[in-house]
N, C-alpha and C positions, 0 to 999 in steps of 0.2 A: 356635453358629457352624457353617456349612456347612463338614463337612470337605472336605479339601485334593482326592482324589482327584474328588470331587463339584463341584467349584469347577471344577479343570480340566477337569472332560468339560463343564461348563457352558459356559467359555470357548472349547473347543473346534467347539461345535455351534452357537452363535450364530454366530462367524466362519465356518463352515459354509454356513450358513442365510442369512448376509449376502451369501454369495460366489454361490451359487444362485441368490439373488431378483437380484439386478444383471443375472445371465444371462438371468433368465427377463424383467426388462422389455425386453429390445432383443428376443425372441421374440414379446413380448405383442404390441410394435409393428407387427409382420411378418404375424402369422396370427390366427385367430381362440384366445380364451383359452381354450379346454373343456381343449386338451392341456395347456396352460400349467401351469393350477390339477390339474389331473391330475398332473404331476410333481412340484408342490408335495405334494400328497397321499402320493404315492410317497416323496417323501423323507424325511417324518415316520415313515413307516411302515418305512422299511427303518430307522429308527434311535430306533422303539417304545420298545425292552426298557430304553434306557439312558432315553430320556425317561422313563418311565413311575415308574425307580428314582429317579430326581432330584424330580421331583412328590410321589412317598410321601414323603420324606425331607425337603426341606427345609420341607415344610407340617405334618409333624407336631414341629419342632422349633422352627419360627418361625411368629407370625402372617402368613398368606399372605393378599392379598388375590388378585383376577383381575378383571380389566376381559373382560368378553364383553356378548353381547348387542345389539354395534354393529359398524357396519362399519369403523371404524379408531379408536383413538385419539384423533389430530388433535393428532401438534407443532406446528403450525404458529399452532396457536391456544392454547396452552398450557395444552391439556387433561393435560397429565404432571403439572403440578403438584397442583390437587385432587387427582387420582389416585395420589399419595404421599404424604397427609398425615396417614391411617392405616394402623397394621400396619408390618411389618418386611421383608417380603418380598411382591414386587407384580411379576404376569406379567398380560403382555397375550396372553388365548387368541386364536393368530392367527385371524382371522374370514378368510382365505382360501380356508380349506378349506371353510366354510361356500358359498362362493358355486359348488360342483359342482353339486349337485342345484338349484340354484335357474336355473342358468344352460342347462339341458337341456331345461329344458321352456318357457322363452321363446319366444315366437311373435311378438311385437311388437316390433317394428323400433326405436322411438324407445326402448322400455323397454332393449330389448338395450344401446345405445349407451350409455345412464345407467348402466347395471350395468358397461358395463368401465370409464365414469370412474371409479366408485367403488373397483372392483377396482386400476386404476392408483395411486388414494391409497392405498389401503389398504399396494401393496408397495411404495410409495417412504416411505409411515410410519416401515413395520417398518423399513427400512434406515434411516433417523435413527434410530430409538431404538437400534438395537441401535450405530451409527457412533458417538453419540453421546451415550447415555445407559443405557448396558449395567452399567454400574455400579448401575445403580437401579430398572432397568424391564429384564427379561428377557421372549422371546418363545418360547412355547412355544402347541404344541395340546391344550389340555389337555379340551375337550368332544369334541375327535377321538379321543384316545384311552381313553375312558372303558372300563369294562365293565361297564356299561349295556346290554343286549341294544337292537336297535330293535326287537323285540318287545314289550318292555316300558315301551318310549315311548310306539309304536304304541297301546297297549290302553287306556295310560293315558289319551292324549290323547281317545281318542275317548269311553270314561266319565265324561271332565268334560263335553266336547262335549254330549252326550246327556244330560246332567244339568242340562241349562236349560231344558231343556222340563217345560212341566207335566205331560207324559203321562208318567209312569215307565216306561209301556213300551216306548218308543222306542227304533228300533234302525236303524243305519245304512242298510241295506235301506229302512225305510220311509221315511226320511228323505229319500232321494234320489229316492226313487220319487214319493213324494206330494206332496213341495214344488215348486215352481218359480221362484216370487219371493221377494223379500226380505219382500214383504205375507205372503206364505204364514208365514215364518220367524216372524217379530214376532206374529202371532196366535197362535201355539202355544207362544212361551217363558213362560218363571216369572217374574215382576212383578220379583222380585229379578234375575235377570241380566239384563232389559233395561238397569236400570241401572249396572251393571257393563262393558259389552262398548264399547269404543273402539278408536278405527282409525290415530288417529297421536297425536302430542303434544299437539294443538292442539284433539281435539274438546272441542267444546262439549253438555254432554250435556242441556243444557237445550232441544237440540235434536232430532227426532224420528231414531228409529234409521235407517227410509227414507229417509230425506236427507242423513244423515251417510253411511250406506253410498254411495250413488251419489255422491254431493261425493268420496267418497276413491278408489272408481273411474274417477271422470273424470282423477285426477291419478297413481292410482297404479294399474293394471290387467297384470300380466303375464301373462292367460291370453287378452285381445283379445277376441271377441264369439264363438268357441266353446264357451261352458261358458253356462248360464243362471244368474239369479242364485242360487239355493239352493246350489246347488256350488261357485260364489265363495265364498259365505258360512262354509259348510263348510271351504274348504282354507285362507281367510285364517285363520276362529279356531281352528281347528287347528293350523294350522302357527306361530302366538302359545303356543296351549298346549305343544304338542310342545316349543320352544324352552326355554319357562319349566321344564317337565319337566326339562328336559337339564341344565338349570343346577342346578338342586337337586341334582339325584341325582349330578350331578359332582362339587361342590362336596362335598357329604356323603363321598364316595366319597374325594376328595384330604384332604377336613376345612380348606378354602379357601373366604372368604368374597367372592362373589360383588359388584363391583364394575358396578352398572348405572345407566347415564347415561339412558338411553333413557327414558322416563316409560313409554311402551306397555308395554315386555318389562317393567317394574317393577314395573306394577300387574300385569301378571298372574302373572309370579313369588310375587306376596304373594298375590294371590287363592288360586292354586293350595297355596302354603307355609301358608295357613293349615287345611288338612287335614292336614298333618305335624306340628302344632305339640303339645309334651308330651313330645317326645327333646329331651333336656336338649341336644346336640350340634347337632339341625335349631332348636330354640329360638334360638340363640347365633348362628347361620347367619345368619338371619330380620333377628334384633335389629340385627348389626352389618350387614350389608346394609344395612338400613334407614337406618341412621344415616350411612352411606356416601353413600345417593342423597341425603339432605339436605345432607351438608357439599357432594357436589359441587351443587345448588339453588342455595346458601346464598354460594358460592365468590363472592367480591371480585377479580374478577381488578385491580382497581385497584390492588389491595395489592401486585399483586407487577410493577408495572410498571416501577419500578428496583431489581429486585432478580434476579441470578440466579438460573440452576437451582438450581447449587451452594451458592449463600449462603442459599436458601431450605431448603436439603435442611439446612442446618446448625443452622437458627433453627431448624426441625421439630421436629428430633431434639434436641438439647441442652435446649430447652427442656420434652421430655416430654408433645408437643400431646397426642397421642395420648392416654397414661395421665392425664392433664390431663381431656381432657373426656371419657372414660370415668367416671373417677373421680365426678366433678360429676354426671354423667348419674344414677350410682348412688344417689348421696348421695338426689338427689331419688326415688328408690323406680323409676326404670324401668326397664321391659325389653320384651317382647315382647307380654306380654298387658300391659300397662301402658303404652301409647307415650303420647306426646304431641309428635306433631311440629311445634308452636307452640314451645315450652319446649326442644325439645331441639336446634330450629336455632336459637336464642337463645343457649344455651350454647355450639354451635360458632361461631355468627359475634362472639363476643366475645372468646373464644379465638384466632383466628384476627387478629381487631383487637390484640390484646394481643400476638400474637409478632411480626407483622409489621408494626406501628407501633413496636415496640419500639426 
């Protein structure tokens, strides 16, 4: 149980953070966001030291999940539900902060406008969850606040980068210098990450890498027609890897298991988490992660179309979904070097028939 003192400064900082973000959207409306998200930044930060003891604290006493890796939640669509039907303790890392560095280097007009709709959903979210589901879903920064150097992002990202090409001795310099197009790109990777490497949810990798790339730049392009394609290529799976990076070593870091809807950021979180794998701790990370992005897959939202939050959050817990389909999961021998995501969203979506037809 979260002691008292830990409880109150919780309570206190959501109301906080609730009463800031209301300010900042009649600002958002007025001017452009860079300051906005700027003060959002600032506020996290001048109130670090007490986040940072609340994070260590209640994730080493309770199973913590964290929703990151997406640009909001989405109450509205009753994305809170899957996203509490494992673990005890469930924060959504606000992805606000996330949208600074992405929002500075925009140069496309149309893209710009789609990034502050997204930004507008994202702080009218957080203000429902925290109005009206702060009992069950707390909002904290918790990939902002890591201590994680971006140094150590930084190196990491680019030696997986560089590790898809056949030529071991590639090095960013020559990469940037030598390539040009995406034809350049695809003749010189390892047979293994061509097929590996995807752009949104949807690609289809029966399809050729050159086609898929240019299909997701015609839809999704925020650097416009100054950079050539090799340097797109570079800062898109970069900046996939960097992200998936951040997640691990946070999550490891909190000892919080990462909650990703996204299918991109999930295959490459695994991609990359399977070079960590043999710490009993990053094992355990991996595993229930994994099992996370199936239940939400797997999720009926039919099930819960006459039922509340609250009556749902009650059937959850009383009935032990949780320890329920861990349990089952185990019985049948798996884990992390053992998956089997046929069988093991079978055990969730039966479970999940079983509480919520109950």
């Amino acid at each position: 149980m979260i002691n008292d003192f830990l409880l109150t400064k919780i309570k206190e900082l959501q109301n906080e953070y609730v009463d800031f973000l209301r300010n900042a959207l009649n600002n958002f409306e007025k001017e452009d966001f860079y300051p906005t998200l700027d003060e959002i930044n600032l506020f996290w930060y001048s109130n670090r030291e007490i986040v940072k003891l609340i994070l260590n604290n209640i994730s080493n006493e309770h199973e913590c999940y964290t929703f990151t890796g997406a640009s909001f939640l989405d109450i509205e669509d009753n994305e809170h539900f899957p996203f509490v039907a494992f673990g005890e303790i469930h924060i959504v890392d606000d992805p606000l902060h996330k949208f600074i560095e992405t929002s500075q280097n925009i140069k496309d007009a149309d893209y710009k406008a789609r990034l502050k709709e997204q930004i507008v959903n994202a702080i009218r979210d957080n203000i429902r969850i925290i109005e009206e589901y702060s009992d069950a879903i707390l909002i904290f920064p918790v990939t902002l606040l890591t201590d994680i150097g971006s140094d150590i992002i930084m190196n990491a990202t680019e030696q997986a980068f560089l590790s898809m090409f056949k030529d071991v001795t590639m090095t960013k310099e020559r990469y940037l210098t030598e390539f040009n197009n995406i034809e350049d790109v695809i003749n010189s990777l390892d047979e293994n990450a061509l097929n590996k490497i995807i752009f949104d949810e949807y690609d289809d990798l029966t399809i050729k890498l050159d086609k898929r790339f240019r299909d997701f730049l015609t839809e999704t392009n925020p650097f416009g027609n100054q950079l050539n394609e090799a340097v797109i290529f570079f800062s898109i799976i970069s900046g996939f890897f960097a992200q998936a990076f951040n997640i691990l070593l946070t999550c490891a870091q909190y000892n919080m298991i990462p909650y990703i809807r996204y299918n991109v950021t999930y295959r490459y979180t695994v991609l990359l988490g399977g070079n960590l794998t043999g710490n009993e701790g990053m094992d355990r990370i991996l595993f229930k992660m994994s099992c996370a992005h199936l239940l939400y897959r797997n999720f009926d939202k039919g099930l819960i179309v006459n039922i509340n939050f609250d009556d749902y959050l009650k059937r959850i817990r009383s009935d032990g979904f949780n320890d329920v389909v861990f349990n089952r999961i185990q019985e049948r021998g798996f884990d992390i070097k053992k998956f089997n995501a046929k069988e093991i969203s079978e055990i969730i979506k039966n479970e999940l028939n079983r509480v919520l037809n109950d």
